[in-house]
C-alpha positions as a LaTeX table, in Angstrom:
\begin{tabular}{lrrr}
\hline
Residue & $x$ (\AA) & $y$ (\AA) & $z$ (\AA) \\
\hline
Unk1 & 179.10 & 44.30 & 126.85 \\
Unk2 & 177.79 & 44.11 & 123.32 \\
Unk3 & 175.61 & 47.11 & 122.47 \\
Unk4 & 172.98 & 46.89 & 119.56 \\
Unk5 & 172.38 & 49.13 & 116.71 \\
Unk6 & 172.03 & 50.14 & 112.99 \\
Unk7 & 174.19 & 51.97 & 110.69 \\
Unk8 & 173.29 & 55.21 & 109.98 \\
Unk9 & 175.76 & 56.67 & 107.96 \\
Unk10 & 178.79 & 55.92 & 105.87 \\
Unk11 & 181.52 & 58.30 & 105.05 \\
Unk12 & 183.13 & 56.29 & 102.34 \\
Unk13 & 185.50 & 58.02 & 101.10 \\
Unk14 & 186.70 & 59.31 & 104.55 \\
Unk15 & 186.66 & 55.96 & 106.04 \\
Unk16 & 184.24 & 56.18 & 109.04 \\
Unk17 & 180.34 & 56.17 & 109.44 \\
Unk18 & 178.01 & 56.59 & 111.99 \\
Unk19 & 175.78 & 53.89 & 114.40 \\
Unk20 & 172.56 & 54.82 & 115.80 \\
Unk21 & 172.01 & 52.89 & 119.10 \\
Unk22 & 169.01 & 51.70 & 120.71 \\
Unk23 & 168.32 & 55.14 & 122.36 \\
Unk24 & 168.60 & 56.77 & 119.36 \\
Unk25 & 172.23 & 57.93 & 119.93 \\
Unk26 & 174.50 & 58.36 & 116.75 \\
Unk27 & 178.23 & 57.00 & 117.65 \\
Unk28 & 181.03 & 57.33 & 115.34 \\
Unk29 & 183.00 & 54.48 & 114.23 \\
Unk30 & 186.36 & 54.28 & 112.26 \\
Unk31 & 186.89 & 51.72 & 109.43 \\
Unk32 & 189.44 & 49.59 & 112.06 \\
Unk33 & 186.99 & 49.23 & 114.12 \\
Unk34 & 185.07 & 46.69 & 111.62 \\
Unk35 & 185.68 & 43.21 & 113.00 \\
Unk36 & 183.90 & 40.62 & 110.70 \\
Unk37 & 183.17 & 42.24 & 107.40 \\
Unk38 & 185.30 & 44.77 & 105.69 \\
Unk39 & 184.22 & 48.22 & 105.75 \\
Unk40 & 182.50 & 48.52 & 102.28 \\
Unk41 & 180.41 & 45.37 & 102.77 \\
Unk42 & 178.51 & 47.89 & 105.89 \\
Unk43 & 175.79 & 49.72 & 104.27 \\
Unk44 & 172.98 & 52.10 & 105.84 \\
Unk45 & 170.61 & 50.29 & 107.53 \\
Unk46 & 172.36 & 46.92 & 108.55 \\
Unk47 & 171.98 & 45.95 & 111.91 \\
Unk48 & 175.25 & 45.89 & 113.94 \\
Unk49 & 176.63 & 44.83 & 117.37 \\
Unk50 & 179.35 & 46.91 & 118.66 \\
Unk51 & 181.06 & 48.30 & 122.09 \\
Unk52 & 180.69 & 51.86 & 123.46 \\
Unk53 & 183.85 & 53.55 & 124.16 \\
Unk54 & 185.15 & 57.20 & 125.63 \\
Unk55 & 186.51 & 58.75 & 122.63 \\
Unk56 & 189.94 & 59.54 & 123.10 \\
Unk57 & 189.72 & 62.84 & 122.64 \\
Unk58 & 186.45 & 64.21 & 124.80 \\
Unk59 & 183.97 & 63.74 & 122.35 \\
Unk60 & 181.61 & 61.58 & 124.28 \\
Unk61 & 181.28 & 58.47 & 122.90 \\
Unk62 & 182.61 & 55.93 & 119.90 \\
Unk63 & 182.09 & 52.37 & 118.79 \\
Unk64 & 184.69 & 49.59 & 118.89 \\
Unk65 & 184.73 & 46.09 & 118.05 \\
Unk66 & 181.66 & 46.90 & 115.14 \\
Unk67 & 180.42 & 43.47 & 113.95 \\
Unk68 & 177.85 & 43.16 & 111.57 \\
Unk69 & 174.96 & 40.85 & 112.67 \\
Unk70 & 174.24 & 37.95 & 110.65 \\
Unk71 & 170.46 & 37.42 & 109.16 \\
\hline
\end{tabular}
């Protein structure tokens, strides 16, 4: 299920940024995990839908499947 959000931070260089969610969580997403719109078209602020993942390696939670709303 799609999850709504905005971006909260970008990490450029690094190639990763963060979401914050409708409860105010901040999730981590990688630049592969930007479906229609390349990474450096995101910028703080833009509204995003996304899916909520385990991270892989115990760090609660990630975002997969980012897609940045339209409008």
């Amino acid at each position: 299920m799609a999850t709504k959000g905005t971006v909260a931070r970008m990490i450029r260089d690094r190639g990763f940024g963060f979401i914050r969610d409708d409860q105010g969580e901040e999730l981590f997403f990688h630049a592969s995990a930007v479906q229609n719109a390349s990474f450096d078209a995101l910028a703080e602020g833009q509204q995003v839908e996304f899916e909520k993942t385990r991270d892989p390696r115990g760090r609660g939670y990630r975002a997969e499947n980012v897609r940045l709303v339209a409008g």
